[in-house]
N, C-alpha and C positions, 0 to 999 in steps of 0.2 A: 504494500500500500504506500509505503513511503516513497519507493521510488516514483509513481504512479502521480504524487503527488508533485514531487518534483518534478514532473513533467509539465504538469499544469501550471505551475509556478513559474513555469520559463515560454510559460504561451501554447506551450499544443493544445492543437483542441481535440485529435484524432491519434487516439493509440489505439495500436493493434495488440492482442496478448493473445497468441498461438495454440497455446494448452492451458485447458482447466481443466486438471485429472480430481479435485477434489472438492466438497462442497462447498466448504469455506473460504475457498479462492473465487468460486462465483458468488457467493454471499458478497466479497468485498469490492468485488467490479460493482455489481446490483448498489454498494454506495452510493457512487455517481450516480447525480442526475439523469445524465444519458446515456446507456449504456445500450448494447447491444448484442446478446451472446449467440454466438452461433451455432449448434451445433451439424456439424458436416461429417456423414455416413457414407457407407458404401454395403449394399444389399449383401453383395457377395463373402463380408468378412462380418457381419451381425450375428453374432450365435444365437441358437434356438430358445435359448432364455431369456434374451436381451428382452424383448417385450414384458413377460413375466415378471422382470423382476425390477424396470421400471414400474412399472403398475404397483409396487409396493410386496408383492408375493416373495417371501424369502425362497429363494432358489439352493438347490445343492451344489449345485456346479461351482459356485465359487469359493464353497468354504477350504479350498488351496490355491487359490489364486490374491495377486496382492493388493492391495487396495487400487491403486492408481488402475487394475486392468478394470474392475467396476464401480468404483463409487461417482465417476464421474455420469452415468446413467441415469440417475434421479437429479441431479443438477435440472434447477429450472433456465430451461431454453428460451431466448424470445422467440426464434426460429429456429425447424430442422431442416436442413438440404440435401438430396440425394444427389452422388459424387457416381453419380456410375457413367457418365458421358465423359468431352474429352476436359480436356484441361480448360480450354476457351469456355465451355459450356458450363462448367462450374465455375470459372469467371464473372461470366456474365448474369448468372443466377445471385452473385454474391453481390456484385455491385447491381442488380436491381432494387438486394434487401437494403443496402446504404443508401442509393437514393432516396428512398419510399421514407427512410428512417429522420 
């Protein structure tokens, strides 16, 4: 957060931050007034639980796997994007959600 802020402190208006593997790292973007989180998928690497256990349902599958590979799943998204096209098209998909925003 501190750095975050020091950004704003030196005039950005527009930070990017790549990964939120945890909830309390989108808890502190969702600070800012305006924020915007995205989540960005791909059909083909979503495991069969990924739904389940968004939805709140505790799943078996993860009780050996490490935090960062699911807590980020329940993180509240403003949007989600599916990344299965090419690079341009998930481009174009992402800067339609910034402009709209």
């Amino acid at each position: 957060q501190m750095e975050i802020d020091r950004y704003i402190e030196q005039g950005f208006n527009d930070i990017v931050i790549t990964d939120c593997r945890f909830i309390n790292e989108t808890k502190m973007i969702q600070k800012y007034p305006k924020n915007l989180i995205i989540h960005v998928y791909n059909d083909k690497t979503m495991t069969s639980w990924y739904q389940d256990y968004k939805n709140g349902i505790e799943v078996e599958e993860i009780k050996d796997l490490h935090p960062t590979k699911y807590e980020w799943i329940r993180n509240n998204f403003n949007h989600e994007v599916s990344n299965n096209g090419t690079i341009k098209e998930l481009n174009d998909k992402i800067l339609e959600l910034i402009r709209k925003y």
